[in-house]
GUKOLKE-738600 format. One record per residue (C-alpha): x negated, y, z negated; residue number from 1. Coordinates in steps of 0.5 Angstrom, whole numbers, plus 500, padded with zeros to 3 digits. Example, Ala and Ser with C-alpha at 12.3 -4.5 7.8 and 13.67 -1.06 7.14 Angstrom:
<vexdrens>
475|491|484|1
473|498|486|2
</vexdrens>
This chain:
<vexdrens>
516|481|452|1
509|482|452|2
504|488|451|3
498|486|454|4
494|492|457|5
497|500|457|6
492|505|461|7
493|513|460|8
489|519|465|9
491|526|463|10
496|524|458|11
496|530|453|12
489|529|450|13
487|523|453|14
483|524|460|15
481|517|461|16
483|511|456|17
485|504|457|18
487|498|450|19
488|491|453|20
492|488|447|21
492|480|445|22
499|477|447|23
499|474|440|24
496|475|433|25
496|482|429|26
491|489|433|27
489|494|429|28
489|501|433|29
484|505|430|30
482|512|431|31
482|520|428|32
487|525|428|33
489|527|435|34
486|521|439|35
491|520|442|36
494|513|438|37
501|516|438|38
501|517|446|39
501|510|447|40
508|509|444|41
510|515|447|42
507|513|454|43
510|506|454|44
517|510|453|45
516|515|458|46
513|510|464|47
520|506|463|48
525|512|461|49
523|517|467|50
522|516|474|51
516|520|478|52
520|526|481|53
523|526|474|54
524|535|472|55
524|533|465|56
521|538|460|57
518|531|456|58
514|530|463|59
512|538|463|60
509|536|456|61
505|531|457|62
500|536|462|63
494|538|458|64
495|546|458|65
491|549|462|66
490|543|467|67
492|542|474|68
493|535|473|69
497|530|474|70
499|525|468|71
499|516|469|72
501|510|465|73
498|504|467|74
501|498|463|75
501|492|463|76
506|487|460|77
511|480|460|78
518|480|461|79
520|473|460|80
516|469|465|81
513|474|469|82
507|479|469|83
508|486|471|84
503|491|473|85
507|498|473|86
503|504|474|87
507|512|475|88
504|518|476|89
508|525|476|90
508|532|477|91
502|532|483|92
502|526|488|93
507|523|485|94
507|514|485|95
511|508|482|96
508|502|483|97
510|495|481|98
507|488|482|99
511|482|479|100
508|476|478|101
512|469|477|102
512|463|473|103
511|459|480|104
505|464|482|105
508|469|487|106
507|476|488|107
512|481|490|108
510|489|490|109
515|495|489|110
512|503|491|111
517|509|489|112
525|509|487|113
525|502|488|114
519|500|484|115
522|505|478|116
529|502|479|117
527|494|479|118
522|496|473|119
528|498|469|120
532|493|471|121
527|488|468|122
527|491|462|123
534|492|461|124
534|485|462|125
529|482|458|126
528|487|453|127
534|489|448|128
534|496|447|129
536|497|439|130
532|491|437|131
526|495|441|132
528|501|437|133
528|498|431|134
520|494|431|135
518|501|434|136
515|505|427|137
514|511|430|138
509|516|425|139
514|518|420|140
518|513|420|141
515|508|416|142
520|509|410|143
526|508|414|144
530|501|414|145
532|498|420|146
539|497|421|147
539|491|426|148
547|489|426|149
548|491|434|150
541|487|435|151
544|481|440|152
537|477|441|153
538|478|432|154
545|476|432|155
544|470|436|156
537|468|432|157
542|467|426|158
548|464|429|159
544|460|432|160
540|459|424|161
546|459|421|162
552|455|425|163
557|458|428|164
561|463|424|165
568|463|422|166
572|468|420|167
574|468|413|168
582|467|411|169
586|472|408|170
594|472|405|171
598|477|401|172
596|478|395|173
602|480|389|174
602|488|387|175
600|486|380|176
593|482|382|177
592|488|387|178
593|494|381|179
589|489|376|180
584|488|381|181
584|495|383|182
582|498|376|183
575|495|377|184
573|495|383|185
574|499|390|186
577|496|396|187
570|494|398|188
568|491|392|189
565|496|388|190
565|497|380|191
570|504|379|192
572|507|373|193
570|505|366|194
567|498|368|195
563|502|374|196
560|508|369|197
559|503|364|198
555|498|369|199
551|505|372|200
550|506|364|201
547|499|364|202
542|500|371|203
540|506|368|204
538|503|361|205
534|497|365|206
531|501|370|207
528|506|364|208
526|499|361|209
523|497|367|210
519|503|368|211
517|503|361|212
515|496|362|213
511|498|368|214
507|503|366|215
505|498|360|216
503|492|366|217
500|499|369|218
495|499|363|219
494|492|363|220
492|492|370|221
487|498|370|222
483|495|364|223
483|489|368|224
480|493|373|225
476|497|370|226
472|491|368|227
471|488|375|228
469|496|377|229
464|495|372|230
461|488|373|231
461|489|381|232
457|496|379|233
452|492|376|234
451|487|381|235
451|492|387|236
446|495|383|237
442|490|382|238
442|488|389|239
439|494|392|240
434|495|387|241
432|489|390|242
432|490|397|243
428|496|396|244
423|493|393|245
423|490|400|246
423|496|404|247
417|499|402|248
413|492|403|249
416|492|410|250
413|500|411|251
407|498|408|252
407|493|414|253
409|497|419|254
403|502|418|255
398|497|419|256
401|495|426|257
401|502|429|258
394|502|430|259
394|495|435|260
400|498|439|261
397|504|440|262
391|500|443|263
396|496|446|264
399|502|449|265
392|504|452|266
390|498|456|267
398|498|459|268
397|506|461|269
390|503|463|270
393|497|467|271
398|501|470|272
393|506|474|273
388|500|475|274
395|496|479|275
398|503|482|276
391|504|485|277
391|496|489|278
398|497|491|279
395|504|495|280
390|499|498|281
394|494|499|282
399|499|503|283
393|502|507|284
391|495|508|285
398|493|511|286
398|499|515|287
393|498|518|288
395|491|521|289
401|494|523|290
397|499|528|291
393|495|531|292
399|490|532|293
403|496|535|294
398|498|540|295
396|491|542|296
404|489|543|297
405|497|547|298
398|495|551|299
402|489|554|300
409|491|555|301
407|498|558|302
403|493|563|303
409|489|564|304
414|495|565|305
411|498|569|306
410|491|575|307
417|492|574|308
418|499|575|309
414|498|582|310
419|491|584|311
425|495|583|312
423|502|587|313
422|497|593|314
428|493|593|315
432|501|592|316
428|502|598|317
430|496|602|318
438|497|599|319
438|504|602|320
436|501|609|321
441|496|609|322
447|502|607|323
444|506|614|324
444|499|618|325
452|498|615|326
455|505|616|327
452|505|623|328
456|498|625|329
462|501|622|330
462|508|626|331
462|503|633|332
469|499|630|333
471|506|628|334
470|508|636|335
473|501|638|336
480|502|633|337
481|509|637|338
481|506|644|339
484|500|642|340
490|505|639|341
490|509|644|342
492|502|649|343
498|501|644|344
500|508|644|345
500|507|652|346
503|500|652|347
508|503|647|348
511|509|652|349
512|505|659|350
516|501|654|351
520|505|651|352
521|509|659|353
522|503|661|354
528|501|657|355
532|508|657|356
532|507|664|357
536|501|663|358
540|504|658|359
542|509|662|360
543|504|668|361
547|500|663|362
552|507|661|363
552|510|668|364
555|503|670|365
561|503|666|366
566|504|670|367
573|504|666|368
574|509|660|369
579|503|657|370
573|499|656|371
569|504|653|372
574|507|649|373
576|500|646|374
567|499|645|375
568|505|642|376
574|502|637|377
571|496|636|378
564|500|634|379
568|504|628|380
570|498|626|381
565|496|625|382
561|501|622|383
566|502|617|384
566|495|615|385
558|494|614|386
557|501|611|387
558|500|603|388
557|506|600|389
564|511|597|390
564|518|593|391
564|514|587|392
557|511|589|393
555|517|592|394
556|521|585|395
553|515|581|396
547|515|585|397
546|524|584|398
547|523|577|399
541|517|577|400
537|521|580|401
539|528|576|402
537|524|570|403
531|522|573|404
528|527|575|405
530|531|568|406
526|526|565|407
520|526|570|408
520|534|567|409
520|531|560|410
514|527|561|411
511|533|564|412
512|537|559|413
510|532|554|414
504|529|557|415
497|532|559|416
496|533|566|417
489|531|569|418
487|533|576|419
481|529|579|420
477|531|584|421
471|529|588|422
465|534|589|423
459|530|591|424
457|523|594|425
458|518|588|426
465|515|588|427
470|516|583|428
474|511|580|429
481|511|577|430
484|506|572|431
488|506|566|432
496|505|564|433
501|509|564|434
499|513|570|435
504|518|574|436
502|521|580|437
509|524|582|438
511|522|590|439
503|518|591|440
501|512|588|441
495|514|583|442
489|512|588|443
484|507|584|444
478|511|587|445
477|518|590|446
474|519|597|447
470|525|598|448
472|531|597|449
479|528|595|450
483|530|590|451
489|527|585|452
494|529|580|453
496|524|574|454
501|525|569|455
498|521|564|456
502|518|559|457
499|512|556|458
490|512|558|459
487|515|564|460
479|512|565|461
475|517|570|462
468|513|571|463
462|515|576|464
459|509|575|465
452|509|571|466
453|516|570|467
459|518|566|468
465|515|563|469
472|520|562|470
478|518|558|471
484|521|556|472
489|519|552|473
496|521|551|474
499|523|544|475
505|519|540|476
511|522|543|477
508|520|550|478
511|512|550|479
518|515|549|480
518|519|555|481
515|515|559|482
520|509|556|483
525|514|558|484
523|516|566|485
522|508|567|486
530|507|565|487
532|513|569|488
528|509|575|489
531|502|574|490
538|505|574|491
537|509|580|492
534|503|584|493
539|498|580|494
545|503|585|495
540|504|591|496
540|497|591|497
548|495|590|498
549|502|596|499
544|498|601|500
540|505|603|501
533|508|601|502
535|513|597|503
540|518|595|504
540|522|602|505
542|516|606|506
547|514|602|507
550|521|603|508
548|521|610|509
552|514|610|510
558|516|607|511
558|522|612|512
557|517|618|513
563|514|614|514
567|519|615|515
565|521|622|516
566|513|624|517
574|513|622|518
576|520|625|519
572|517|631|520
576|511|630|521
583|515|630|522
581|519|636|523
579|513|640|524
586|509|638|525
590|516|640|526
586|517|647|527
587|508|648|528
595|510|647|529
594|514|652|530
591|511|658|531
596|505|657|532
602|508|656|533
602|507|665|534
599|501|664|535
592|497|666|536
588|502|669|537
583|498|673|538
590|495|677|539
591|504|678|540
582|503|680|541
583|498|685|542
589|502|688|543
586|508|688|544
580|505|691|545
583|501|697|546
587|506|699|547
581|512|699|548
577|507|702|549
571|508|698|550
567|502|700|551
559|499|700|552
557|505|703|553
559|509|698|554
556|505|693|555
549|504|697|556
550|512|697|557
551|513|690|558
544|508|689|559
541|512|693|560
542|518|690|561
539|516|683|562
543|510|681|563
548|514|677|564
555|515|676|565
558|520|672|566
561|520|666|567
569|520|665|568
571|527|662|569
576|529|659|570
575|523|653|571
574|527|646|572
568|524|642|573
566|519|648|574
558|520|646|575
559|521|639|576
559|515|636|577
553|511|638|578
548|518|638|579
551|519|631|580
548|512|629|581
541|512|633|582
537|516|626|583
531|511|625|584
532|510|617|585
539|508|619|586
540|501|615|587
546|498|620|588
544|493|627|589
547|495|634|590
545|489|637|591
552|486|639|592
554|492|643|593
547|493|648|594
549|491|654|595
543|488|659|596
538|492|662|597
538|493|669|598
531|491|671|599
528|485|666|600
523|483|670|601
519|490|670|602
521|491|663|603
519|484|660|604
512|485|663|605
512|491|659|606
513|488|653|607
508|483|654|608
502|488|654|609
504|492|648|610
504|485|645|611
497|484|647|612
495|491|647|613
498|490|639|614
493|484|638|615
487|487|640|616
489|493|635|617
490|488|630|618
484|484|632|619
479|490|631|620
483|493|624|621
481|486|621|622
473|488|624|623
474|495|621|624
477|492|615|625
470|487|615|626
465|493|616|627
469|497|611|628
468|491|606|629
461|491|607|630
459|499|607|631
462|499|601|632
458|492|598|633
453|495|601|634
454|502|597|635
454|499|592|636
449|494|591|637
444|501|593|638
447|504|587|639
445|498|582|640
438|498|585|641
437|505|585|642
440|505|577|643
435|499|576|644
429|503|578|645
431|510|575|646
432|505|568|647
426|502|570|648
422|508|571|649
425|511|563|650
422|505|560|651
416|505|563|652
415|512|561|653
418|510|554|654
413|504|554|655
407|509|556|656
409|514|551|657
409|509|545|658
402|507|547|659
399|513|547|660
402|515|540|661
400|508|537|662
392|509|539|663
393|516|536|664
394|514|530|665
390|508|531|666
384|513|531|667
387|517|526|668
387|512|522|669
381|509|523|670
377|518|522|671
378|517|515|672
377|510|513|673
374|504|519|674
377|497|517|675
371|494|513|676
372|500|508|677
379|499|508|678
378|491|506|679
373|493|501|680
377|497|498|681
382|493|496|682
378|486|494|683
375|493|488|684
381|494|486|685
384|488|485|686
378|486|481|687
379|492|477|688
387|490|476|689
384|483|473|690
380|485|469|691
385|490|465|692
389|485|465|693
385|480|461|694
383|486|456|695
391|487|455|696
393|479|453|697
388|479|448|698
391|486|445|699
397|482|445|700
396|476|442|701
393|480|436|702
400|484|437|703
405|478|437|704
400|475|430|705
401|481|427|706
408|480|428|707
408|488|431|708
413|490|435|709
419|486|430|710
417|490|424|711
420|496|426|712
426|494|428|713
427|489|422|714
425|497|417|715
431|500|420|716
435|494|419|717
434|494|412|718
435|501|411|719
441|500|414|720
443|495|410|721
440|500|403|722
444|505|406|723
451|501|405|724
449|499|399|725
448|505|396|726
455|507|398|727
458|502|395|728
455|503|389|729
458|510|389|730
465|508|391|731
465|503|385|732
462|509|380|733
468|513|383|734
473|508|382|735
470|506|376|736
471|514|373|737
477|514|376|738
480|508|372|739
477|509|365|740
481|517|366|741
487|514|367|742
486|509|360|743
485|515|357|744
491|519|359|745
495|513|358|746
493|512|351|747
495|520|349|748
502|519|353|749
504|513|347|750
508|508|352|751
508|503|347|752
513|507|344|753
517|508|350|754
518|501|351|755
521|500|345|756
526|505|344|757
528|504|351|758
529|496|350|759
533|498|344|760
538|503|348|761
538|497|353|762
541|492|347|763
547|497|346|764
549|499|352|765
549|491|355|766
554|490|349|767
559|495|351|768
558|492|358|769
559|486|357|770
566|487|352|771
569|490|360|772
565|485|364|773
570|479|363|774
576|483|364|775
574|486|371|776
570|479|373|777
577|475|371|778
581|480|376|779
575|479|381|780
575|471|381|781
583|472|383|782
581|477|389|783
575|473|391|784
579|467|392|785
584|470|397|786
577|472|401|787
573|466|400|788
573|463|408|789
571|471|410|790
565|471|404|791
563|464|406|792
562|468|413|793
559|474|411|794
554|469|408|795
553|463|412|796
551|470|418|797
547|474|414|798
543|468|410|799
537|466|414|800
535|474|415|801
536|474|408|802
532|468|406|803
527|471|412|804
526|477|409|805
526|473|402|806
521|469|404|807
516|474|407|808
517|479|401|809
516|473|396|810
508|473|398|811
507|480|396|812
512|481|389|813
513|474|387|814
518|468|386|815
523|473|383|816
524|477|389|817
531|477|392|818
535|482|397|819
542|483|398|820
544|485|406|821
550|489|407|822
555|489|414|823
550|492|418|824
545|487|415|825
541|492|413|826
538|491|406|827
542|494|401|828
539|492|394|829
533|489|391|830
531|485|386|831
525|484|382|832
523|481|376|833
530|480|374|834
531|488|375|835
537|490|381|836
536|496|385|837
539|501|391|838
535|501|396|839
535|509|395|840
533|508|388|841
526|504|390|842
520|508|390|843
517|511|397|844
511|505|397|845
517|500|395|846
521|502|400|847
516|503|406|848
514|495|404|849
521|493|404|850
522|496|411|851
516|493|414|852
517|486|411|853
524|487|414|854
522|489|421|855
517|482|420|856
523|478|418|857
526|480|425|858
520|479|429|859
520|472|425|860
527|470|428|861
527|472|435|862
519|470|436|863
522|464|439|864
527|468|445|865
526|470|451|866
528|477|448|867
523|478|443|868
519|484|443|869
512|487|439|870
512|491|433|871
509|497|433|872
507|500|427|873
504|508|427|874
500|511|421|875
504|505|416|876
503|503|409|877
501|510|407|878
504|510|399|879
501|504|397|880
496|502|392|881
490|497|394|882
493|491|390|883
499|492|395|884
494|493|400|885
491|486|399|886
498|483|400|887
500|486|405|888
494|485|410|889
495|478|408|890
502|478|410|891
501|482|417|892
497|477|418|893
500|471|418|894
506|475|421|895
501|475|427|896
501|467|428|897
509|468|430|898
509|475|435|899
505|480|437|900
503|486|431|901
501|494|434|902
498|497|429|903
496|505|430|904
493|508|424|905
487|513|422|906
485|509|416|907
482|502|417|908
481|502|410|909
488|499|410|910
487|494|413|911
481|491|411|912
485|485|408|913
489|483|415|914
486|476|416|915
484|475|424|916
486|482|426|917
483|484|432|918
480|492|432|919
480|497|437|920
477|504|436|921
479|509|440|922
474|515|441|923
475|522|442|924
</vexdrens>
């Protein structure tokens, strides 16, 4: 992992912040107290730990107090191979978002949870957790020694050093070895009893030796010391004599030049006025030409508008004689139509008269009631054959219906209802989408004085052509009910088609014929049965009739008397059947059953003019329909024209009205200043411009010798640079009187003395060291025999964090510094110039130190892995003296070379001797 930029707005007491960090090398992160440099470990924490909804007390923290605003992290990072660009707000207007770009170049975003989620499961992914922990030094934590055994991408860095680790042999060992070796050391290893109070004994006299030893270095290195002070104090003070010496020569100077800028100033505010003054005249003059040209261009098209405003007057004139002309024909079709009509309507009567009577000849002639009641039969039958419709049918169509007519209501509801009416003589023209006009069609233009009602469901377009267009647009839900009302429809028609019938009525009125057609078919069977129990009944007619004698004469009576015979009675239902069929919307033909009519001849002639009185009717629609064509052509046209010619006459008017403001201001402007004056005026002062302008070069050139405008700028440099140097020569004078002070309390503190007593005490103690040493290493040798394979181990695990860590500390204190780890690969003791201690017994800068250089010795070893991480120190190296400074700066230096080192601190002076560091000040 990479840090490579982290952005902070209202985060605590930052309010707008942003630090772009190199990928590689050592930053420094200066800033004062409460600027905000802990924020960006702790921002860096948050923006990964909690999402943006989170009710953390942690996030309520973050919030300045006082302020209604909302906290945000930007940061920008690598993980593995990928760049994420990971941005969170919380509390108000909460936002996650992520952007991943991959090695290959494709980009993938993340907004929400789902950013958050697959933000942390990058992280977790690419970045162990306790390694992370351990690299990141927060303020106050400096002095605590990392403990990076549970690191994984550690332990795979040295298994991967080190080879693969074996577990050590064991075997039993015999109860006496165990009991010798147990008087010296503890199960885990360590002196106990006599030899480990005896080897206390010894630590403790080489760490009062070494103290003593110490101080006197101490003393050696402030003598050296305070020689250096006093040699680099003389040097500074040499210099700044000096350099201001210079000084004043450089104010010298400077007076000197101030009267030829002064000068120069004079002419340039000289200059200034002379080329505002031409700019004026220049403008006036520009102006002027553009009146001019203004008037002569509004002269020309007020004359060419106003042609054509004459030519368009005339052709809506002409326009309008033409409509009178077209309406006039059209009035002689309409009178044309209505006398053709009434022909048809005439044509149409006798027809129909004349086909009743036939029928009615055809029914009276029926002689024998088997033959109709068998005609009767077969017509049933027929009728129940043809008609497709069921209760189940009829019970699917209501429901289509109900469900269409419910959502016929809901977009009612739903949608505006717009009712158009047309008032005046102009046409009003309809269109759009999605457009209901209930049981009408929604008309594309309104005659006069008509009116429609439209259920809008989609865009509704109301225009009066050249004067006004309308348009009314549903809202959001209105797709989904209309969606709903055209299902409704589709399956309504979907079940009218499968029944064969128009709509719901006819399918209910075929299902009562249905019913009707099977009782009547039952009834007719029934009265069949009946006439043919006593056998044939035209036999029993002819027997009747020969023996009443009934003969031509009776018949040419019966003719004479009308033609007509009566009916047979008695016969239930016998008119029912074919009356019950005769409705005009009736889907089934009844041509099988039409018996021939009695007078062809008359009734052929008849339908014969119906079908000529039908042409000419036909003939004269297809006139009307030209001379309504051309009405409205005609209509149409004199609206354009006359639209023309009201445009025509607005610009022509517009055109005037430029014109005459134009002259206005033309004479206006030529009151106060006539063109020859206005020329003249400009040639004066483009002469005086010229003029200044030569008087300014020479002041300059006199400036430019005399090297005016560098001399001041090159005084406030060199009192800059007086500045510095007085302050480093302070510092050297304070360093100098606070070396010699301590030379003098050591002096009184008789160290010498010290030493030799302590180096004494030391000999006596190591002799009765010694006199247990060889006992306790005797019985040691034996127990490091059997644990061999386990320390071989143990050793081969931690040795290259070991050798690590020996290698980096090496640069600060010198070839005699050695570690030992524990199990945890924590450093458990130090050495330096031959003297072993406890990591608890080393002094606070001591341990600080150690605990950087071992953080560094990590970083080192895992810089190479996908897993590595930065290392981020806060406020660190705060118990050091100058001389660790130096080689620690070093040291951070080239650690910078393997990773990435943040370092956050309040003191830049610390890390002045950071080679190729990178610094960032942060401001208040």
């Amino acid at each position: 992992m990479r840090l490579l930029s982290l952005a902070l707005r209202d985060f605590r007491g930052v309010r707008d912040r942003i630090v772009r960090f190199p990928a590689l090398g050592t930053t420094v992160v200066v800033g004062d107290n409460e600027v905000g440099k802990s924020s960006l470990v702790e921002a860096f924490g948050l923006v990964f730990d909690l999402p943006d909804d989170s009710k953390s007390t942690r996030i309520r923290d973050i919030q300045p107090v006082g302020q209604d605003v909302a906290p945000e992290v930007t940061v920008e990072l690598t993980l593995g191979n990928r760049e994420l660009s990971y941005t969170k707000r919380w509390l108000k207007n909460r936002s996650t978002e992520l952007t991943v770009v991959e090695s290959d170049g494709r980009r993938r975003s993340w907004t929400g949870r789902e950013a958050h989620n697959e933000a942390e499961r990058l992280f977790h992914q690419h970045v162990d957790p306790v390694l992370w922990q351990t690299l990141m030094v927060s303020q106050g934590q400096s002095l605590v020694l990392p403990t990076p055994a549970d690191a994984e991408p550690l332990i795979t860095a040295v298994t991967a050093e080190s080879g693969t680790p074996v577990d050590g042999a064991s075997m039993p060992l015999v109860t006496a070895v165990e009991h010798e070796y147990l008087r010296y050391w503890t199960r885990g290893g360590r002196p106990t009893g006599d030899f480990a109070r005896s080897e206390k004994a010894v630590a403790a006299a080489e760490l009062t030796a070494a103290q003593a030893l110490k101080a006197m270095e101490e003393v050696q290195q402030d003598i050296r010391r305070a020689e250096r002070l006093t040699l680099d104090l003389q040097d500074v003070t040499g210099r700044l004599t000096d350099h201001l010496t210079s000084v004043e020569e450089l104010r010298e100077r400077k007076k000197a030049t101030d009267e030829i800028l002064l000068r120069r100033d004079s002419v340039r505010h000289r200059a200034e006025t002379a080329r505002a003054r031409l700019e004026n005249h220049t403008r006036t003059r520009v102006e002027r030409e553009r009146l001019l040209d203004e008037a002569e261009r509004f002269t020309k098209t007020d004359a060419e508008l106003a042609e054509r405003r004459t030519d368009a007057e005339t052709v809506a004139r002409t326009a309008v004689e033409s409509v009178h002309a077209v309406e006039a024909a059209l009035a002689e079709v309409v009178e044309l139509k209505d006398a053709r009509r009434t022909d048809v309507q005439e044509a149409e009567r006798r027809v129909s008269e004349l086909m009743d009577r036939a029928e009615l000849d055809r029914l009276l002639g029926q002689q024998a009631e088997l033959v109709d009641v068998r005609a009767r039969i077969a017509a049933a039958g027929t009728v129940l054959d043809r008609i497709k419709v069921d209760d189940a049918l009829v019970a699917a169509l209501e429901s289509a219906r109900a469900e269409v007519v419910e959502a016929r209501a809901a977009l009612a509801a739903g949608v505006p209802e717009v009712s158009v009416r047309r008032l005046g003589a102009e046409p009003v023209e309809l269109s759009g989408t999605g457009l209901d006009g209930g049981a009408h069609e929604v008309p594309s233009e309104l005659g006069f004085d008509e009116s429609a009602e439209v259920l809008v469901s989609g865009e509704l377009v109301v225009g009066v052509p050249g004067q006004v267009e309308v348009t009314v647009r549903a809202g959001g839900e209105a797709a989904t009910l209309r969606s709903r009302v055209d299902e409704a429809v589709r399956r309504e028609k979907d079940l009218l088609k499968k029944a064969g019938v128009k709509d719901v009525a006819a399918a209910r009125e075929l299902l009562r014929k249905a019913d009707t057609a099977t009782a009547e078919l039952h009834e007719a069977r029934r009265t069949e049965r009946s006439l043919t129990t006593g056998g044939d009944p035209g036999e029993r007619i002819a027997v009747l009739t020969a023996r009443l004698g009934v003969g031509a004469d009776d018949d040419a009576e019966a003719e004479e008397s009308g033609g007509k015979q009566p009916a047979v009675e008695g016969v239930p239902g016998q008119m029912s059947l074919f009356e019950e069929f005769a409705s005009p919307h009736d889907t089934l033909d009844f041509e099988d059953f039409e018996v021939p009519v009695s007078a062809p001849d008359d009734l052929a002639g008849a339908q014969r003019a119906l079908e000529e009185a039908r042409d000419a009717l036909a003939e004269v629609e297809r006139l009307l329909g030209d001379a309504e064509f051309a009405a409205a052509q005609a209509r149409k046209a004199a609206d354009e024209d006359r639209s023309e010619a009201q445009q025509a006459r607005a610009r022509s008017e517009l055109a005037g009205e430029r014109l005459a403001a134009a002259v206005e201001a033309l004479e206006a402007a030529r009151a106060l200043l006539d063109d020859d004056a206005v020329s003249a005026a400009e040639a004066e002062a483009t002469g005086e411009v010229e003029a200044v302008l030569e008087e300014l070069t020479a002041v300059q050139e006199q400036a430019d010798a005399a090297g005016a405008d560098q001399i001041a700028g090159e005084l406030t440099d060199a009192l800059a640079v007086a500045a510095r140097m007085q302050g480093e020569r302070d510092t050297l004078r304070d360093a100098l009187r606070t070396t010699e002070g301590r030379l003098e309390q050591s002096g009184r503190d008789g160290l010498a003395t010290r030493r030799d007593l302590a180096e004494l005490e030391l000999a006596g103690v190591r002799a009765e060291h010694d006199s247990l040493q060889w006992r306790a290493e005797a019985a040691r040798r034996v127990h490091e025999t059997l644990s061999r394979h386990r320390a071989e181990a143990q050793t081969k695990y931690s040795e290259p964090l070991q050798s690590r860590i020996e290698s980096l500390g090496r640069s600060v204190y010198g070839p005699s510094f050695r570690v030992w780890l524990d199990d945890d690969l924590a450093v458990a003791e130090r050495e330096l110039d031959g003297a072993r201690l406890p990591v608890e017994a080393l002094s606070t800068g001591a341990q600080e130190q150690l605990a950087i250089i071992t953080r560094l010795a990590i970083s080192h070893l895992v810089s190479t892995g996908e897993s590595s991480v930065p290392v981020i120190f806060d406020d660190a190296l705060g118990w050091s003296d100058k001389a660790r400074l130096r080689d620690m700066g070093a040291l951070l230096g080239r650690a910078g070379d393997h990773g990435q080192i943040i370092i956050l601190t309040c003191m830049p002076d610390r890390y002045e001797y950071v080679p190729k560091a990178t610094f960032i000040k942060l401001d208040a």
